[in-house]
mmCIF file of the N, C-alpha and C atoms, coordinates in Angstrom:
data_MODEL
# 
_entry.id   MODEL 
# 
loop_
_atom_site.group_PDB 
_atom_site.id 
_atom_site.type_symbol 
_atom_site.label_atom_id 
_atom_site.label_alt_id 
_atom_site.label_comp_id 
_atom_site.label_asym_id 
_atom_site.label_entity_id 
_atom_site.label_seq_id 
_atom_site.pdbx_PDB_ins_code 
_atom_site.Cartn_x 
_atom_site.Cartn_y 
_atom_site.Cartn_z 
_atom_site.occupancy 
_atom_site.B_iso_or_equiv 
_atom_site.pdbx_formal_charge 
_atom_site.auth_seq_id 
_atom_site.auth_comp_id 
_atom_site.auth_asym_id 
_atom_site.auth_atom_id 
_atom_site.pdbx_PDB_model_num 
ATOM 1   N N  . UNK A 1 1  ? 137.993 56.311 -37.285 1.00 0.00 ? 1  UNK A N  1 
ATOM 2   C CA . UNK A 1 1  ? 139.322 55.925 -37.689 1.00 0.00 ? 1  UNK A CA 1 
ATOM 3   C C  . UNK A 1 1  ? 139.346 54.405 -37.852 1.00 0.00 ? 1  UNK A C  1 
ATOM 4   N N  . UNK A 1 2  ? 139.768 53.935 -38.840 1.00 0.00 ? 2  UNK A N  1 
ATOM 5   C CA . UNK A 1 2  ? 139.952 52.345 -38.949 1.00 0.00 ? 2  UNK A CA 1 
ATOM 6   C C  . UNK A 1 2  ? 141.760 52.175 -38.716 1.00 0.00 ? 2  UNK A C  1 
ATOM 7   N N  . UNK A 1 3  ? 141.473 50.732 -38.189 1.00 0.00 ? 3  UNK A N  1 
ATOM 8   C CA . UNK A 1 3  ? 142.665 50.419 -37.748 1.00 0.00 ? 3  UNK A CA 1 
ATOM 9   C C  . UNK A 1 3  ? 143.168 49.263 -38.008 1.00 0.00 ? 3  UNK A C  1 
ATOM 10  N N  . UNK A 1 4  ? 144.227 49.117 -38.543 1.00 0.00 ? 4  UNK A N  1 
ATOM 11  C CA . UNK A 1 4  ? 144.308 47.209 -38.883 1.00 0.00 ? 4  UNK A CA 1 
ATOM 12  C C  . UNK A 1 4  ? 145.443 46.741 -37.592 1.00 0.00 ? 4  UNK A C  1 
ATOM 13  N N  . UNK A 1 5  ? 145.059 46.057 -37.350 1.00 0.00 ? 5  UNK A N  1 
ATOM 14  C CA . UNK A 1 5  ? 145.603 45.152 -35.705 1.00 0.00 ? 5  UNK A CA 1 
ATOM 15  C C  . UNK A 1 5  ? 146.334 44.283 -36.786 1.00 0.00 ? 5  UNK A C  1 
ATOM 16  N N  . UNK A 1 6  ? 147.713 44.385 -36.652 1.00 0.00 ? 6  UNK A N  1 
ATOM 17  C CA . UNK A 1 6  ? 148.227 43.371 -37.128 1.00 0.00 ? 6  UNK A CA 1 
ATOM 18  C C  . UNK A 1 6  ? 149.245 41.904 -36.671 1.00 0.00 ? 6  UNK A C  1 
ATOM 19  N N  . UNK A 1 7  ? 149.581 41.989 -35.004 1.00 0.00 ? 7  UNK A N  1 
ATOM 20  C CA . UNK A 1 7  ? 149.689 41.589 -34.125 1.00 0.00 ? 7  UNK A CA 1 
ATOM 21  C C  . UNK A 1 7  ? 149.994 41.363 -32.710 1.00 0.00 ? 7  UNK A C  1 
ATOM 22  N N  . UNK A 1 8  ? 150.098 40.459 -32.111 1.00 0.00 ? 8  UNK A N  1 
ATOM 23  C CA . UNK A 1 8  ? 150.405 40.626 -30.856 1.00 0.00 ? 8  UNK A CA 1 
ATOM 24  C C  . UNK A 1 8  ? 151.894 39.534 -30.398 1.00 0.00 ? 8  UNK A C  1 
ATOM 25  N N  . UNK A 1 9  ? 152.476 40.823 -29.582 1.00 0.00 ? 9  UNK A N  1 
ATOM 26  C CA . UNK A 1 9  ? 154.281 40.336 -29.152 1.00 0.00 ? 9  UNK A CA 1 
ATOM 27  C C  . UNK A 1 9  ? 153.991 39.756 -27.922 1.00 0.00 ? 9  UNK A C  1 
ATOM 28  N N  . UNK A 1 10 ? 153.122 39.580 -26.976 1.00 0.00 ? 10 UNK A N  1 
ATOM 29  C CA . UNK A 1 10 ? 152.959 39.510 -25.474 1.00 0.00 ? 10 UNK A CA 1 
ATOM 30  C C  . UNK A 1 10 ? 153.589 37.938 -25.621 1.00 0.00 ? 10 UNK A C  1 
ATOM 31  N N  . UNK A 1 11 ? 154.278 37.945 -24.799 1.00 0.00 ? 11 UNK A N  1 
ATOM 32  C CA . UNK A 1 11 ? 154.907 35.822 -24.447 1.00 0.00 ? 11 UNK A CA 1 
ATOM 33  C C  . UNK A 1 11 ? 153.737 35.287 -24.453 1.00 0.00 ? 11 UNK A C  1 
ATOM 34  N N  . UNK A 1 12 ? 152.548 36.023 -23.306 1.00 0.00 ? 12 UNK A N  1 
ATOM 35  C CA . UNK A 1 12 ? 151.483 34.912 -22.957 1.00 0.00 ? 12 UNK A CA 1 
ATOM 36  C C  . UNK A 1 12 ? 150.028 35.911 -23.030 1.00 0.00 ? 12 UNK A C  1 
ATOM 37  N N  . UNK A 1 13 ? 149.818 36.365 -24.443 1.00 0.00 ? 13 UNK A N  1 
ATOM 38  C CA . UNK A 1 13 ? 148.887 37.132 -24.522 1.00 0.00 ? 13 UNK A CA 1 
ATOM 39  C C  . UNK A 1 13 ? 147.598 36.334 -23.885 1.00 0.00 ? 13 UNK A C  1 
ATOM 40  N N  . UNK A 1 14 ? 146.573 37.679 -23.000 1.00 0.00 ? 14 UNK A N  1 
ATOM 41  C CA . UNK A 1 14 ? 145.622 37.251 -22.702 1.00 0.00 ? 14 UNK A CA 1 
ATOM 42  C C  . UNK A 1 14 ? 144.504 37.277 -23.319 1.00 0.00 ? 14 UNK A C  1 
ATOM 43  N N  . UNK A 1 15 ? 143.925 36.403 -23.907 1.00 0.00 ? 15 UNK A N  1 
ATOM 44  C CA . UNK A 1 15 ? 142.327 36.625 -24.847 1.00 0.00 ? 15 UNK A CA 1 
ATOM 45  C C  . UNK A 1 15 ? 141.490 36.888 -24.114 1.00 0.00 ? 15 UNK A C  1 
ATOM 46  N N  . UNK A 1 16 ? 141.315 37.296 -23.034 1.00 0.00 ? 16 UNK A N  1 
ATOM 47  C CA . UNK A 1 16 ? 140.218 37.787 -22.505 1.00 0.00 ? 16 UNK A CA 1 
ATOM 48  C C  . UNK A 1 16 ? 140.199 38.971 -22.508 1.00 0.00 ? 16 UNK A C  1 
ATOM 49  N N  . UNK A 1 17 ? 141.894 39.586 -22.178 1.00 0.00 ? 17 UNK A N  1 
ATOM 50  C CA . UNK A 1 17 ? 141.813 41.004 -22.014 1.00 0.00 ? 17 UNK A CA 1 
ATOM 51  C C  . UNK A 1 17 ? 141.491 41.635 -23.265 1.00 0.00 ? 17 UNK A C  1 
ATOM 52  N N  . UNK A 1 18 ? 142.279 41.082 -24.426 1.00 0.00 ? 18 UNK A N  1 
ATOM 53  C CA . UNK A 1 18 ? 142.242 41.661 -26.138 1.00 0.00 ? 18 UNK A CA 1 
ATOM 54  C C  . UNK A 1 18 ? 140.701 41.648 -26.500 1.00 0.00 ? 18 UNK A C  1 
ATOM 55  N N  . UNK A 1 19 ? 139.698 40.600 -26.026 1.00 0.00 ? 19 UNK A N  1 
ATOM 56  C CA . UNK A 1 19 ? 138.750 40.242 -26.618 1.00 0.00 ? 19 UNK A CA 1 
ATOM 57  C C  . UNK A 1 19 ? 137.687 41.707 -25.992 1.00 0.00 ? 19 UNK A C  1 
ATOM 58  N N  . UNK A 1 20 ? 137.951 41.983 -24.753 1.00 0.00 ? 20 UNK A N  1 
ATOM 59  C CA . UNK A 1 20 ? 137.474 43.124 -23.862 1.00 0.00 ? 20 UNK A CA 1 
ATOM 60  C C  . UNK A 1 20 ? 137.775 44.273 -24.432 1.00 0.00 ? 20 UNK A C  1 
ATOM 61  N N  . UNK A 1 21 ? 139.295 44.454 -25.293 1.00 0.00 ? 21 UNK A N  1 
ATOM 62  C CA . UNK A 1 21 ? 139.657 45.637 -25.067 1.00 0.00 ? 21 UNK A CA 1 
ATOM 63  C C  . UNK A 1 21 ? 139.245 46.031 -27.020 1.00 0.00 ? 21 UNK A C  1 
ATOM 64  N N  . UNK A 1 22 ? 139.179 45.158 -27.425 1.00 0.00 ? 22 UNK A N  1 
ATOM 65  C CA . UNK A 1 22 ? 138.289 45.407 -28.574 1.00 0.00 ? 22 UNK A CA 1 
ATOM 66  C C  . UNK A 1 22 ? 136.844 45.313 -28.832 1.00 0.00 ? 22 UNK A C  1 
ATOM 67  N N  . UNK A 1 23 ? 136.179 45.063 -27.842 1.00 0.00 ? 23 UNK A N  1 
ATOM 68  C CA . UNK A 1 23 ? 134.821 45.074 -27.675 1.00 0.00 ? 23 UNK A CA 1 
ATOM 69  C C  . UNK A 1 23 ? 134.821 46.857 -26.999 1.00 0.00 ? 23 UNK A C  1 
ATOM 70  N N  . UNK A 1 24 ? 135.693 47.492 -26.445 1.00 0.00 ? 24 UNK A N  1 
ATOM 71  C CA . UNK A 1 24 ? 135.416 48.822 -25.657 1.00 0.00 ? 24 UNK A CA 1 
ATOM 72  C C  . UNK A 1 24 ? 135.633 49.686 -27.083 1.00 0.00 ? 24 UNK A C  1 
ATOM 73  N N  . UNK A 1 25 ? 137.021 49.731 -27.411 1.00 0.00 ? 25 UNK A N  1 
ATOM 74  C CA . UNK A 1 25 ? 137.145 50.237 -28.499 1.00 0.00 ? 25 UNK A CA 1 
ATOM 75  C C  . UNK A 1 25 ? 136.897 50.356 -29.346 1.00 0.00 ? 25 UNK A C  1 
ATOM 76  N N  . UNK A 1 26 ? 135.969 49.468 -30.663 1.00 0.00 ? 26 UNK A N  1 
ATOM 77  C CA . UNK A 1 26 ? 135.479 49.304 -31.371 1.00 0.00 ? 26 UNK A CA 1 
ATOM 78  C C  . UNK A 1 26 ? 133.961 49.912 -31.624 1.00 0.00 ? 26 UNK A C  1 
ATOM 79  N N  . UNK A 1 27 ? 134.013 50.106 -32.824 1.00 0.00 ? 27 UNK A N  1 
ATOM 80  C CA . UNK A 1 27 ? 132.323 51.794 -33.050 1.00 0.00 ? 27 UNK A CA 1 
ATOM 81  C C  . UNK A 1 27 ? 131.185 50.440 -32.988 1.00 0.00 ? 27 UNK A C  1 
ATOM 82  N N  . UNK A 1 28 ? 131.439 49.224 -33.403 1.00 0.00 ? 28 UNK A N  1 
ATOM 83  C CA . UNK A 1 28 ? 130.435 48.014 -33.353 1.00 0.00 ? 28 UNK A CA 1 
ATOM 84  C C  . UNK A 1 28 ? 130.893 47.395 -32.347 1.00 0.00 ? 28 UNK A C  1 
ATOM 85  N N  . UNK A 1 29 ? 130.502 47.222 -30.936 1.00 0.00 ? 29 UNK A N  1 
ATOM 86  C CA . UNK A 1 29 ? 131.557 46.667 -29.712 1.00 0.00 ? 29 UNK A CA 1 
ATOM 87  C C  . UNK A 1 29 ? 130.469 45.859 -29.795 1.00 0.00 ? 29 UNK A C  1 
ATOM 88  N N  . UNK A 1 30 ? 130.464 44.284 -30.564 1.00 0.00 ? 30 UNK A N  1 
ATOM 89  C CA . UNK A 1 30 ? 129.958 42.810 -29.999 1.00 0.00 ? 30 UNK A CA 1 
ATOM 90  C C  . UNK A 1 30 ? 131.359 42.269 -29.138 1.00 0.00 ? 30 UNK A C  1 
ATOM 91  N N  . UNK A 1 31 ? 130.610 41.513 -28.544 1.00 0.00 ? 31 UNK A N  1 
ATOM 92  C CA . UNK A 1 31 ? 131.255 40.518 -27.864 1.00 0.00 ? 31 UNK A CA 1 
ATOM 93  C C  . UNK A 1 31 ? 131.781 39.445 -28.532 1.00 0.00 ? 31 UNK A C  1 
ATOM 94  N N  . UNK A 1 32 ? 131.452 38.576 -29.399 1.00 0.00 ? 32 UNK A N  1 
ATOM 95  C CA . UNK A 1 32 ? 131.619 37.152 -30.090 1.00 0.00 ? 32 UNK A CA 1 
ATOM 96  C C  . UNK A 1 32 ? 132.094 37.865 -31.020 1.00 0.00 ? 32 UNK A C  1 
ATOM 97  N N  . UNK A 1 33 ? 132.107 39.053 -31.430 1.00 0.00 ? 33 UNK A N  1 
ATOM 98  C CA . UNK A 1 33 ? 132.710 39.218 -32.676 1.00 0.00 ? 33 UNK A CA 1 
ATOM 99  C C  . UNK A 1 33 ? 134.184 39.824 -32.622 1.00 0.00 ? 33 UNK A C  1 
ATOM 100 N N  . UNK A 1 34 ? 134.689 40.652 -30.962 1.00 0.00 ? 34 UNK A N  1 
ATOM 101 C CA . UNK A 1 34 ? 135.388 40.282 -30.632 1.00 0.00 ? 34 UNK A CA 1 
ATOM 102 C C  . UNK A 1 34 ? 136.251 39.163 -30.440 1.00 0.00 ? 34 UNK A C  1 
ATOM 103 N N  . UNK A 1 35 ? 135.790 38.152 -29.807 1.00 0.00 ? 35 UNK A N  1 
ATOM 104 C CA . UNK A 1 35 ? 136.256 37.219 -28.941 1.00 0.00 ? 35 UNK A CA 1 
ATOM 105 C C  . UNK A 1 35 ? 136.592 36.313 -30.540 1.00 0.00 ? 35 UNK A C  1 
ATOM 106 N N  . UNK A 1 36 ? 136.043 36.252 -31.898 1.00 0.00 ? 36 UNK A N  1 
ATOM 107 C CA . UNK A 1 36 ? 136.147 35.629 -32.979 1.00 0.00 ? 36 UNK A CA 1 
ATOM 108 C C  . UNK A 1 36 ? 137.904 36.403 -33.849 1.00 0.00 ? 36 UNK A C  1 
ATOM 109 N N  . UNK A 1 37 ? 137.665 37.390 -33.540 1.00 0.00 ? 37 UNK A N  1 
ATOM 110 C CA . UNK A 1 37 ? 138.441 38.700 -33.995 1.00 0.00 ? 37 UNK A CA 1 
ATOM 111 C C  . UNK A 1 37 ? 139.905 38.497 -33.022 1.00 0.00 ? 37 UNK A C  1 
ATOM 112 N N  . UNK A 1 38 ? 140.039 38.057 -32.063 1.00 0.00 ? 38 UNK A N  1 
ATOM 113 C CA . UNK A 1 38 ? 140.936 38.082 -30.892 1.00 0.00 ? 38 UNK A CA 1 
ATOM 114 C C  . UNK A 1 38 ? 140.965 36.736 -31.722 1.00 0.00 ? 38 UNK A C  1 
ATOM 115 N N  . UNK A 1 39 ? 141.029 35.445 -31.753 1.00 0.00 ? 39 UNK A N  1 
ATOM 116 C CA . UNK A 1 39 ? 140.938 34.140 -32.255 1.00 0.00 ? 39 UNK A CA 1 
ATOM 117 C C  . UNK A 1 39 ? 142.219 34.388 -33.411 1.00 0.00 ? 39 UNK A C  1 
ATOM 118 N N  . UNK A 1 40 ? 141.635 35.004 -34.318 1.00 0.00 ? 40 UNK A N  1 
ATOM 119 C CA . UNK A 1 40 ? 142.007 35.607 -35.690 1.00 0.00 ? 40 UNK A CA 1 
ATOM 120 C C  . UNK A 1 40 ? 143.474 36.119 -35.365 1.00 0.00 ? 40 UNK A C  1 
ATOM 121 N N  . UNK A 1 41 ? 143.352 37.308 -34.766 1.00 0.00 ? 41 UNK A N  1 
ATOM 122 C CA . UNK A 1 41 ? 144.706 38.464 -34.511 1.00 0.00 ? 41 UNK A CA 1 
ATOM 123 C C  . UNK A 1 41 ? 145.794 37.376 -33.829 1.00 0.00 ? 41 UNK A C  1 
ATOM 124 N N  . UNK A 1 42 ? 145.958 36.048 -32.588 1.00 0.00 ? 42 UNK A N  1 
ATOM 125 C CA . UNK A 1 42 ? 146.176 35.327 -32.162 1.00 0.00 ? 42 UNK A CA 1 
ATOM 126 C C  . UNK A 1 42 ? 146.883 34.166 -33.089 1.00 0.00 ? 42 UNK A C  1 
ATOM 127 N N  . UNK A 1 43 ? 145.800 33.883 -33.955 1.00 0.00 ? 43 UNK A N  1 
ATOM 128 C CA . UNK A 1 43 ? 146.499 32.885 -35.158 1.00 0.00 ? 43 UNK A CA 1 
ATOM 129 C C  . UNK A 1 43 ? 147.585 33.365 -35.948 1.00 0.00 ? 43 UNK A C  1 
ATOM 130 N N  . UNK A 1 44 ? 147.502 34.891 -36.071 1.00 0.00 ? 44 UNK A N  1 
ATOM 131 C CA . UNK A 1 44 ? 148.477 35.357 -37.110 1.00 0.00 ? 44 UNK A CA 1 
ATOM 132 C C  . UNK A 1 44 ? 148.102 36.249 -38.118 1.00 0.00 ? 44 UNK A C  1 
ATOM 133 N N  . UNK A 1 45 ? 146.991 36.859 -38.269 1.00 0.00 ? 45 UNK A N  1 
ATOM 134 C CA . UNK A 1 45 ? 146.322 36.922 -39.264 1.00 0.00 ? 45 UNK A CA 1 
ATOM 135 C C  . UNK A 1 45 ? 146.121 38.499 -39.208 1.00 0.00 ? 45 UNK A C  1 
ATOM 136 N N  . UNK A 1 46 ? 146.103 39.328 -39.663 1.00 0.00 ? 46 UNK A N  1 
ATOM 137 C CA . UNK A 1 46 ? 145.342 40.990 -39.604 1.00 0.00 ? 46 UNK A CA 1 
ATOM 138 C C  . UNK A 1 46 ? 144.032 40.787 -39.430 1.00 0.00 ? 46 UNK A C  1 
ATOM 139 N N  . UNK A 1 47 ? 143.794 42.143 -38.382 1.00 0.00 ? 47 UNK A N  1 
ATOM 140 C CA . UNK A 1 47 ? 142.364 42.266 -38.360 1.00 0.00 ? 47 UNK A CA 1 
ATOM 141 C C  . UNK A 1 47 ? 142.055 44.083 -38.441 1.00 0.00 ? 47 UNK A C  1 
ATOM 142 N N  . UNK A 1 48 ? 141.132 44.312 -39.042 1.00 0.00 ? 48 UNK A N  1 
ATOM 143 C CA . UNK A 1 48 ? 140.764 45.616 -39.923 1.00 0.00 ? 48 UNK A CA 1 
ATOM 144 C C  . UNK A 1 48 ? 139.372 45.671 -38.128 1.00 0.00 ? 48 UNK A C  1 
ATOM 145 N N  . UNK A 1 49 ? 139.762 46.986 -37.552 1.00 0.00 ? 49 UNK A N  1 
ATOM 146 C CA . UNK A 1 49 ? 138.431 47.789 -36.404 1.00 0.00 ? 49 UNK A CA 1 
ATOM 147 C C  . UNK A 1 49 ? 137.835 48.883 -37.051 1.00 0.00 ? 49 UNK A C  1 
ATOM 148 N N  . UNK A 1 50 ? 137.002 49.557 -37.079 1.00 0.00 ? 50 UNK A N  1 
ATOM 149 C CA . UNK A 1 50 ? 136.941 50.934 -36.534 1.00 0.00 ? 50 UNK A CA 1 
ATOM 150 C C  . UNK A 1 50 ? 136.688 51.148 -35.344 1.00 0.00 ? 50 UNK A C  1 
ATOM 151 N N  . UNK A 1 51 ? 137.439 52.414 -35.182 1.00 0.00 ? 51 UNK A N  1 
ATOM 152 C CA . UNK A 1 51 ? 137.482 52.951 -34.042 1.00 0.00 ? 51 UNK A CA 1 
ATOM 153 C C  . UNK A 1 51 ? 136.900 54.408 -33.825 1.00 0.00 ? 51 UNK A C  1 
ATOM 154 N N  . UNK A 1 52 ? 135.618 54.741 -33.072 1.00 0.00 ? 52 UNK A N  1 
ATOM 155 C CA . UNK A 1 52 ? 135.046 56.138 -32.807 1.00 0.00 ? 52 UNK A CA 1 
ATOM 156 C C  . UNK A 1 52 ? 136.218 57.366 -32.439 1.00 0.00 ? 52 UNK A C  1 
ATOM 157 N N  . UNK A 1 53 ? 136.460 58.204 -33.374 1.00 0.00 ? 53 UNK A N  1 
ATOM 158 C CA . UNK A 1 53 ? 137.303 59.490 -33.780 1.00 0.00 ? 53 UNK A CA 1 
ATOM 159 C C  . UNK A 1 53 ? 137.468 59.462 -31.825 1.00 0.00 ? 53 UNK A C  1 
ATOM 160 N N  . UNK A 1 54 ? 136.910 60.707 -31.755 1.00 0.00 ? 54 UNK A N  1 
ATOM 161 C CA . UNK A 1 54 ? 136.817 60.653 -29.852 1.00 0.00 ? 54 UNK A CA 1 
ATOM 162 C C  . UNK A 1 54 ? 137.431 59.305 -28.559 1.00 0.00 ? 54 UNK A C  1 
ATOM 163 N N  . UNK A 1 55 ? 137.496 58.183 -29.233 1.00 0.00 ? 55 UNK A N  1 
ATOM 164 C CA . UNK A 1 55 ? 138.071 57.197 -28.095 1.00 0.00 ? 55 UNK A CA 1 
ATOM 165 C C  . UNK A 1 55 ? 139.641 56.838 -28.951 1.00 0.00 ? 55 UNK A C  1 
ATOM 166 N N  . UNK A 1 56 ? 140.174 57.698 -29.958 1.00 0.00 ? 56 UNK A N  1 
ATOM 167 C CA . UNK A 1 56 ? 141.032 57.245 -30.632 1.00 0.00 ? 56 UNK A CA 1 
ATOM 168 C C  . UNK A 1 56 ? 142.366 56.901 -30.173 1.00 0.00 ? 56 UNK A C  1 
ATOM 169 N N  . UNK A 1 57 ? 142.933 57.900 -29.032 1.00 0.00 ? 57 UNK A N  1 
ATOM 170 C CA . UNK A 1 57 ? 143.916 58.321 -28.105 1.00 0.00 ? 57 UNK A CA 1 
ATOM 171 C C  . UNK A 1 57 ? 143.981 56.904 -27.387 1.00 0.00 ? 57 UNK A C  1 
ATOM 172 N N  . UNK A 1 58 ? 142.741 57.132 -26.256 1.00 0.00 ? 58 UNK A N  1 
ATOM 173 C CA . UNK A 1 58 ? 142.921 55.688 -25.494 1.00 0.00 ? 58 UNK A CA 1 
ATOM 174 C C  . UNK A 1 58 ? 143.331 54.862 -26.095 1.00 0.00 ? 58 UNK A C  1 
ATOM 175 N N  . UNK A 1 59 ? 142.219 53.749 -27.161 1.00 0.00 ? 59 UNK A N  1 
ATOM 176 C CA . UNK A 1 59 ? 142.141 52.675 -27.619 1.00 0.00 ? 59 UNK A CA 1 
ATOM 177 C C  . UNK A 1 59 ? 143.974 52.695 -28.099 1.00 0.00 ? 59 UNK A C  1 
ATOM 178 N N  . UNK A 1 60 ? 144.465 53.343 -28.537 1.00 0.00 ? 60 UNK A N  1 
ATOM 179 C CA . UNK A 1 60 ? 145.751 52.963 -29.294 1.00 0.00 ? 60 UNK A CA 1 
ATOM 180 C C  . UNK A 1 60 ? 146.395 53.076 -27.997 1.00 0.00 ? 60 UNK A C  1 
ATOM 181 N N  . UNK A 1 61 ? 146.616 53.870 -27.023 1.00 0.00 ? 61 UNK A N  1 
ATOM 182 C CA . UNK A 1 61 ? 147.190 53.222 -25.530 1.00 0.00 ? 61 UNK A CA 1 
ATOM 183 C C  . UNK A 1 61 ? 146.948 52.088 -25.497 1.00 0.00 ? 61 UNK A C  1 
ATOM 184 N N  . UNK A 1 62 ? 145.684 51.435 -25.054 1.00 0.00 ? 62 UNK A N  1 
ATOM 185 C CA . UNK A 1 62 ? 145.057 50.435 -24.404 1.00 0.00 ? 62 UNK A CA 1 
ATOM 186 C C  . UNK A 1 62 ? 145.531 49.355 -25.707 1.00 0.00 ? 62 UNK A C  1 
ATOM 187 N N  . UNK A 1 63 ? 145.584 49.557 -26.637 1.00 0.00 ? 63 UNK A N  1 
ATOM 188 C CA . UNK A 1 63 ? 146.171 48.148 -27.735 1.00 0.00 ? 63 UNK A CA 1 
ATOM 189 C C  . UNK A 1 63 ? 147.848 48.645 -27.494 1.00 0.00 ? 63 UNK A C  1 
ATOM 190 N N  . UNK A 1 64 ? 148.748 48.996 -27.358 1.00 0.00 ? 64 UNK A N  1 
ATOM 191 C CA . UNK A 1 64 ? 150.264 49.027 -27.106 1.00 0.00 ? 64 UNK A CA 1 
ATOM 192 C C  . UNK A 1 64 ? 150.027 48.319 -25.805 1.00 0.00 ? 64 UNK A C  1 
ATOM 193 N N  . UNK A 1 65 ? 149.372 49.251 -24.487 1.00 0.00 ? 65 UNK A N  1 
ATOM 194 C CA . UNK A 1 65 ? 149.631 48.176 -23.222 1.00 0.00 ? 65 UNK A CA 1 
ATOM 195 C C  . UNK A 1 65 ? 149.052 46.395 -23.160 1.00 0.00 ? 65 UNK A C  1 
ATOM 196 N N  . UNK A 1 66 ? 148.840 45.952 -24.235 1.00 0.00 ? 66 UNK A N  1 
ATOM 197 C CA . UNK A 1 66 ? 148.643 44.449 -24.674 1.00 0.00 ? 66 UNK A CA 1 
ATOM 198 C C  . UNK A 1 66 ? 149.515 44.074 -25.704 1.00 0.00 ? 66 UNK A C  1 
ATOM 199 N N  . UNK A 1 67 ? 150.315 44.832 -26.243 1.00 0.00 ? 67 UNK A N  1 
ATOM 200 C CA . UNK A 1 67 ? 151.418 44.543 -26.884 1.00 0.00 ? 67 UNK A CA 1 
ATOM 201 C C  . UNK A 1 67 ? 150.889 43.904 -28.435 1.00 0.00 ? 67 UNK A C  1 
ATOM 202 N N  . UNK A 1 68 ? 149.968 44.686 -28.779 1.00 0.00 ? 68 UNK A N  1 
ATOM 203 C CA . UNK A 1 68 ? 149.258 44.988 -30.155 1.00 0.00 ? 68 UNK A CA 1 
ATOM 204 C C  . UNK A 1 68 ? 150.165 45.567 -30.838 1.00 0.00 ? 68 UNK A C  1 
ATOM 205 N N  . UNK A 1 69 ? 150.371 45.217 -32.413 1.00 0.00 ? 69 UNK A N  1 
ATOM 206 C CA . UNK A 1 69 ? 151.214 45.796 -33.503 1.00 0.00 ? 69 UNK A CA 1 
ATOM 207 C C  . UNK A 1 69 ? 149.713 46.513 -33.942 1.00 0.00 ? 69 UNK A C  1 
ATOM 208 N N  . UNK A 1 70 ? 149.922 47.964 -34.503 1.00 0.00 ? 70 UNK A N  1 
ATOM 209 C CA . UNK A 1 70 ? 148.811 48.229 -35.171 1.00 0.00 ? 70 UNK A CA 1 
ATOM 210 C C  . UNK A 1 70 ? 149.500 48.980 -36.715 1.00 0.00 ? 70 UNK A C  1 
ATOM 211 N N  . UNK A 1 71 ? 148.185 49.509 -37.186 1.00 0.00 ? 71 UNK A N  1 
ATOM 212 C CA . UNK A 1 71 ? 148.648 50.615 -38.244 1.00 0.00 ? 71 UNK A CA 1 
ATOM 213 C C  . UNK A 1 71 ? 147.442 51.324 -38.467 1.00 0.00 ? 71 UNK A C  1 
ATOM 214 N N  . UNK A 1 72 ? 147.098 52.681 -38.628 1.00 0.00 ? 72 UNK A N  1 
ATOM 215 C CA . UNK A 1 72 ? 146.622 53.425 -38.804 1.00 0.00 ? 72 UNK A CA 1 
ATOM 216 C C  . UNK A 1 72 ? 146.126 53.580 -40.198 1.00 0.00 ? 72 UNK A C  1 
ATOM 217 N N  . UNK A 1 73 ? 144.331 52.768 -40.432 1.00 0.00 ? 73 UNK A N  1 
ATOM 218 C CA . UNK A 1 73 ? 144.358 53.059 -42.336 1.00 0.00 ? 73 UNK A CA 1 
ATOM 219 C C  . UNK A 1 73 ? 143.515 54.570 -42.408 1.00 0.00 ? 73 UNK A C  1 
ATOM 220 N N  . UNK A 1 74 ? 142.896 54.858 -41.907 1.00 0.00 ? 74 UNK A N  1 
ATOM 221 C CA . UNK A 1 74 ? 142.584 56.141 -42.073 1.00 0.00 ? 74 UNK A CA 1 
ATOM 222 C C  . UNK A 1 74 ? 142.329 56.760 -40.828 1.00 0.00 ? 74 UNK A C  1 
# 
């Protein structure tokens, strides 16, 4: 499933947690490419994941409890 992250509402979002929680979720889980990707989503900007069919449920929990805007592209 791909997913476009389009932002975050949190007052005092944490980049460590976002940068973690898209490194778990993600079918390519780097680290820096996270933590580059969290940078990005932070500035303002959309960011396009995939996400492995099977972790689909969680990951979209786990991005609402960080107060992630998402949308569902396929």
């Amino acid at each position: 499933m791909k997913l476009n992250l389009l932002s975050c509402d949190a007052q005092r979002p944490d980049k460590r947690a976002i940068a973690k929680c898209i490194t778990e979720i993600s079918s390519n889980g780097n680290e820096s490419l996270s933590n580059e990707l969290t940078a990005i989503l932070l500035e303002g900007d959309a960011v396009d994941i995939e996400v492995d069919d099977k972790n689909s449920g969680s990951a979209l929990r786990a991005l609402r409890k960080l107060s992630i805007d998402y949308e569902i592209l396929e």
